[in-house]
C-alpha positions in Angstrom: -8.4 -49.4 24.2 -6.5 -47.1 22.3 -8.1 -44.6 19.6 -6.1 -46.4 16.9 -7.6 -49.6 17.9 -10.7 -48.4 18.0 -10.4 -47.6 14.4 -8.3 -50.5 12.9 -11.3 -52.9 14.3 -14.3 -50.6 13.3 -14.4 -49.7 9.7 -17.2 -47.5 10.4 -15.7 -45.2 12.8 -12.5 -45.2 10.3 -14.6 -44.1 7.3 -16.3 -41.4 9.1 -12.7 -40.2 10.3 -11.3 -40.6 6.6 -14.5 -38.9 5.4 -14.3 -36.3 8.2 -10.5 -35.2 7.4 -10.4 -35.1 4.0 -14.0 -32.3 3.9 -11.1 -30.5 6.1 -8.2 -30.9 3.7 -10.8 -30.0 0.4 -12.5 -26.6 2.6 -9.0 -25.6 3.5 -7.9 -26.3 0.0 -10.6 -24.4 -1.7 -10.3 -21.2 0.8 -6.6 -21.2 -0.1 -7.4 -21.8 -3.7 -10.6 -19.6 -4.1 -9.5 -15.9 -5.7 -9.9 -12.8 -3.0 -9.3 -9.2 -3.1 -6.8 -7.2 -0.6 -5.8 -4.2 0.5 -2.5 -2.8 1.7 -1.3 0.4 2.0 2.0 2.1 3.2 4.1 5.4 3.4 6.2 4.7 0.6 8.6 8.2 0.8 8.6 11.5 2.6 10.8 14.7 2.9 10.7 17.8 3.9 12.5 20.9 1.9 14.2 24.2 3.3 13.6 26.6 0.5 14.2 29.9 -0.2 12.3 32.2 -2.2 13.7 33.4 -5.6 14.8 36.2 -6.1 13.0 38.4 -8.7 14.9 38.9 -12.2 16.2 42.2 -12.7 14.6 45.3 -14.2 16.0 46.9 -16.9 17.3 50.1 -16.1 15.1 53.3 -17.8 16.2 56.7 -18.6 15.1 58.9 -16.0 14.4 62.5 -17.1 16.0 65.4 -14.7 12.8 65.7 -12.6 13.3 62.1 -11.6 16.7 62.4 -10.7 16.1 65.0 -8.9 13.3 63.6 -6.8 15.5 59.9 -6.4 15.0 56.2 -7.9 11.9 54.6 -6.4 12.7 52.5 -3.6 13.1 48.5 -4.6 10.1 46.6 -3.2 11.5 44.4 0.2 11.6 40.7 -1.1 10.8 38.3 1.7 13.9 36.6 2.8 12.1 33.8 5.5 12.6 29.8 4.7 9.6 28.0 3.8 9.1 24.5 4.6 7.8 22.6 1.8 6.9 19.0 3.1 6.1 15.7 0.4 4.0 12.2 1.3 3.5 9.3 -1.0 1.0 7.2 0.0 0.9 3.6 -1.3 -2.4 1.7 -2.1 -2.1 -1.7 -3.6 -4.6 -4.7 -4.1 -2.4 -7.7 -3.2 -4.8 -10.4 -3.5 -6.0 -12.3 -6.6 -9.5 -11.0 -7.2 -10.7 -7.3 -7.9 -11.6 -5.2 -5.1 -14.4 -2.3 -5.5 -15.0 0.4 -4.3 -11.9 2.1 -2.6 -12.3 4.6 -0.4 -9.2 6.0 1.2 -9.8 8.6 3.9 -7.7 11.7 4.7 -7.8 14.1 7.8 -7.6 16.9 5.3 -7.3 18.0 1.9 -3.7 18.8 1.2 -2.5 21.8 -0.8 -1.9 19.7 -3.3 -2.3 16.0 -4.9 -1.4 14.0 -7.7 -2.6 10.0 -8.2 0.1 7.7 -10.3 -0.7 5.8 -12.3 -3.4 8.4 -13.8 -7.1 7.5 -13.3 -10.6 8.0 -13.2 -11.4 9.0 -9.5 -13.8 11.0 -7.7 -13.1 13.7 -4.1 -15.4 14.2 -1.4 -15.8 15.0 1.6 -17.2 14.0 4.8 -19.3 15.8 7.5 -16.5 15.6 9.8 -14.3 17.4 7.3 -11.9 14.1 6.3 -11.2 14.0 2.4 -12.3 10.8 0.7 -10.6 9.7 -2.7 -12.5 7.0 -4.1 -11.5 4.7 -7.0 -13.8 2.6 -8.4 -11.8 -0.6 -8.7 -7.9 -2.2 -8.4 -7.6 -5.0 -10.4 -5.6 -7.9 -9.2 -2.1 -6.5 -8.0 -2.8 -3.1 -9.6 -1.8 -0.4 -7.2 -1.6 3.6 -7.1 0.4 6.3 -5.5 -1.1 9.4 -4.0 1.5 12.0 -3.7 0.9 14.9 -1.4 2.4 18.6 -1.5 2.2 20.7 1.8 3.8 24.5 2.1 4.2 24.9 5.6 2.4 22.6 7.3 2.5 18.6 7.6 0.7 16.9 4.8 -3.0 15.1 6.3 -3.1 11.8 7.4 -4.5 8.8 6.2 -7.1 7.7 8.8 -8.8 4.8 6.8 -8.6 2.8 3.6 -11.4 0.4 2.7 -12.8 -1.1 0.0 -16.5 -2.7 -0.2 -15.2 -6.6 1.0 -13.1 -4.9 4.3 -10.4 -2.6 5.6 -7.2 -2.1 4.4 -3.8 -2.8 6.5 -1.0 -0.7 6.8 2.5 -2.3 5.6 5.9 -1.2 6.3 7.9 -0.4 3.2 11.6 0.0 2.6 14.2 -0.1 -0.7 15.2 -3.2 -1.0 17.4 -4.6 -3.7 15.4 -7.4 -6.3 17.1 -10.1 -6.6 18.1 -11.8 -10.1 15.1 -14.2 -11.3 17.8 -17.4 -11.3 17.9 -16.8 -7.3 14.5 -16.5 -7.2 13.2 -19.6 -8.9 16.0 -21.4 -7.2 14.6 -20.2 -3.5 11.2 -22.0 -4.8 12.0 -25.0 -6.3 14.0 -25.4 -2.8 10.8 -24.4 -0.5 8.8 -26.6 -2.5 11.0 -29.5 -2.2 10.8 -29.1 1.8 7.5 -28.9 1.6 7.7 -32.4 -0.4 10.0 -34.1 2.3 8.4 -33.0 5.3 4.8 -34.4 3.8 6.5 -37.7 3.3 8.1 -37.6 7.0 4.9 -37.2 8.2 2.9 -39.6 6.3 5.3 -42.3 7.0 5.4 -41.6 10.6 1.6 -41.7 10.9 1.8 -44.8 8.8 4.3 -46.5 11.4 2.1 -45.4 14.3 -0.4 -47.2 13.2 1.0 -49.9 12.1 
């Protein structure tokens, strides 16, 4: 005998079935459905700049007396003529889910040479006993993100090693320009997804219908 047999002739086992599926369709529901905070981060732009140092203005020229020409001008101090490297890193940090996160902590190798955080904040520096910096902000809101933008002469800016906020661990997202598309195009894209979604739920209800059946 066949499982749908089983169930057309006990109503029993069918209830428990019907009972049992939809506690699965209501849990998945309310987990889709129930607000939660997350994290994503990304390298959003870096460069690196051959620069040259400037050369000092020039000084105006003073009257020497006839001891001074005598003796000679003073010798011009040498101006270094080496290019510096000057390297930049923007680091992305956004909360991409629908409920605030707390605590952010993102976690740097080292402190760089220099730092600024966009959109300006409250935040507070330490570091760790292994030496790592830690920037901690006290909350992103839902889709609120920040930028960290880094400044290094000469040598690479630090790595982020780990960003984490009090309900889990950050993950690392590519990121690359991409054109935004006109609103029209977009609505348009999700009326048609929905509707696909609304044909392939009838296709399968009427073929589970016609199975049992």
């Amino acid at each position: 005998m066949s499982l749908i047999q089983r169930l057309q002739e006990s109503d029993e086992v069918l209830a428990v079935v019907i009972a049992a599926g939809l506690s699965a369709v209501i849990a998945i529901f309310r987990w889709f459905v129930t607000p939660r905070g997350r994290v994503k981060w990304a390298i959003s732009h870096q460069h690196t700049f051959l620069t040259y140092p400037i050369p000092p203005p020039p000084q105006p020229q003073l009257p020497t007396t006839v001891e001074q020409g005598a003796q000679g001008a003073p010798a011009a101090a040498s101006q270094p003529t080496q290019p510096v490297l000057v390297y930049t890193r923007t680091i992305w940090v956004q909360n991409v889910g629908r409920a605030t996160v707390n605590e952010v902590e993102i976690m740097f190798s080292n402190r760089p040479h220099h730092f600024e955080i966009w959109p300006q904040r409250q935040y507070t520096e330490a570091v760790n006993p292994a030496g790592n910096l830690m920037i901690k902000l006290d909350w992103l809101s839902r889709r609120e993100w920040v930028t960290i933008v880094m400044l290094n002469v000469g040598v690479l800016p630090p790595l982020v090693t780990n960003i984490r906020w009090n309900g889990g661990v950050a993950r690392e997202a590519p990121m690359a320009p991409q054109e935004v598309a006109p609103r029209w195009l977009r609505s348009s894209l999700v009326a048609l997804m929905l509707s696909g979604v609304v044909f392939w739920v009838y296709v399968i209800v009427r073929l589970i219908l016609w199975k049992i059946n």
